[in-house]
C-alpha positions in Angstrom: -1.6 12.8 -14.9 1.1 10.1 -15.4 -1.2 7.3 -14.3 -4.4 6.1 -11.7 -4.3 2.7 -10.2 -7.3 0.7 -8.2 -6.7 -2.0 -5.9 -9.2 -3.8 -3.6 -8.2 -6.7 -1.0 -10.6 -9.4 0.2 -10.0 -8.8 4.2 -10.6 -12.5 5.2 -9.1 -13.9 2.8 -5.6 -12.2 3.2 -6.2 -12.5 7.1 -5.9 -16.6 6.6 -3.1 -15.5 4.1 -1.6 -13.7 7.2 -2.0 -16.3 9.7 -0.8 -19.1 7.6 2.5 -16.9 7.0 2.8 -14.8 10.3 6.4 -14.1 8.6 4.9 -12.2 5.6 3.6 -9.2 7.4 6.9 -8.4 7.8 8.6 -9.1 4.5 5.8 -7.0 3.3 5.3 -4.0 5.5 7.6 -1.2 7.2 8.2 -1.4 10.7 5.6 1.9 11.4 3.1 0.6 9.5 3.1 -2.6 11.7 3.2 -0.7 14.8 0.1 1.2 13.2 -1.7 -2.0 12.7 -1.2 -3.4 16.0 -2.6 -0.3 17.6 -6.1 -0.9 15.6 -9.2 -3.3 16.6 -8.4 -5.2 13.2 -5.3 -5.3 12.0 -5.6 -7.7 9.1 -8.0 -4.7 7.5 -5.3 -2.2 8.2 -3.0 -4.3 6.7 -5.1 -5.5 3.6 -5.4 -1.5 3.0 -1.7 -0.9 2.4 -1.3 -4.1 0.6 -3.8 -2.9 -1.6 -2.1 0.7 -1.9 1.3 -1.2 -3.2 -0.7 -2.8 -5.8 -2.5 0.5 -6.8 0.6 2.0 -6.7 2.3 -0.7 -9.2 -0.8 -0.3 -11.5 -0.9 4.0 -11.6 3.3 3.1 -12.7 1.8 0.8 -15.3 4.2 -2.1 -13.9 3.5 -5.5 -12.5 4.8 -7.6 -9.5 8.9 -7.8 -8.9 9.0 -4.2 -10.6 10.0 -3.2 -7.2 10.0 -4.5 -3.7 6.7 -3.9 -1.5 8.8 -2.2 1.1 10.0 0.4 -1.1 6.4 1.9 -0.7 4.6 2.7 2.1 1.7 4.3 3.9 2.4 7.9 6.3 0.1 10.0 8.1 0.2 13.4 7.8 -0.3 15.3 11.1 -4.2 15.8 10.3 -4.3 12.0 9.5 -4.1 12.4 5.9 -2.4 9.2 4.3 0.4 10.2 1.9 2.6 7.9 -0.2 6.1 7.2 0.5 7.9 6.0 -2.3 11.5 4.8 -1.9 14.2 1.7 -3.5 13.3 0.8 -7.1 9.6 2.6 -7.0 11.2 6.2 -6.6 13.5 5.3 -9.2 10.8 4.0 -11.8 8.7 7.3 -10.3 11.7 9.4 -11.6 11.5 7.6 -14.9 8.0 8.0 -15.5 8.0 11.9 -14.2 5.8 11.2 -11.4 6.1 15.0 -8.8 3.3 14.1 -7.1 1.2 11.5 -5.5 -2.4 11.1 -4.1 -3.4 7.9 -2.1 -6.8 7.1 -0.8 -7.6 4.2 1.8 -11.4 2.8 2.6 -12.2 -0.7 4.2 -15.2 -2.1 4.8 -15.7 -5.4 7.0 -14.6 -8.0 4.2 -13.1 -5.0 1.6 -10.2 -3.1 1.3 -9.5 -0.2 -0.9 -6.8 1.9 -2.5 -6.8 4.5 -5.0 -3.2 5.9 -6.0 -2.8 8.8 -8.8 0.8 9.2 -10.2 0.7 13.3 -11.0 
C-alpha cells in the first residue's frame, strides 16, 4: 500500500460554488464525466463525487493542490458500473514516482454529502 486518501464534499455548498462559476465545471472535469452528470437527476452530487475523488486522490499521493491539474484524473465506469481511476498528465507521472500499479476508488453521496475513498497500491 503506497498510500489511502478520504475526501468528503458538502453537496450544496459546491452546487452554489458551481452556479456562481458555471465555467468551473469545465476547467475541472473531462468532457465524459460532464456528459455523465447531465444524464443524472442531480448533477451537482455527481459532480461533488468526483471532485472529491481528485482530492482523495491527491491525499493517497501524499501531495497537495497544484501538484497536478484536476483533469489529469478522472472517474470511468467499468462495463458492470464499477468506477475506476484514470490517472493521466502530471498525476501518472507522480504515480510512477511513488510506485503506485494499482488503484481502487470508491464513490458514495448522500443528499448534502459526497464521498471518495482512493487507495494508491
Amino acid at each position: 500500500m503506497i498510500g489511502v486518501g478520504i475526501d468528503a464534499v458538502d453537496i450544496d455548498r459546491f452546487r452554489s460554488t458551481l452556479e456562481r462559476s458555471p465555467r468551473m465545471a469545465d476547467r475541472l472535469f473531462t468532457t465524459s464525466e460532464l456528459e455523465l452528470a447531465a444524464r443524472r437527476a442531480d448533477t451537482a452530487a455527481v459532480l461533488a463525487a468526483r471532485f472529491a475523488v481528485r482530492e482523495a486522490t491527491m491525499k493517497a499521493l501524499g501531495v497537495g493542490l497544484g501538484a497536478f491539474d484536476f483533469k489529469d484524473v478522472s472517474v470511468v465506469s467499468s462495463e458492470s458500473g464499477r468506477p475506476m481511476l484514470n490517472v493521466e498528465g502530471r498525476a501518472r507521472d507522480l504515480a510512477r514516482e511513488c510506485g503506485v500499479s494499482a488503484w481502487h476508488v470508491s464513490i458514495t453521496h448522500t443528499e448534502h454529502l459526497a464521498m471518495a475513498v482512493v487507495t494508491a497500491e
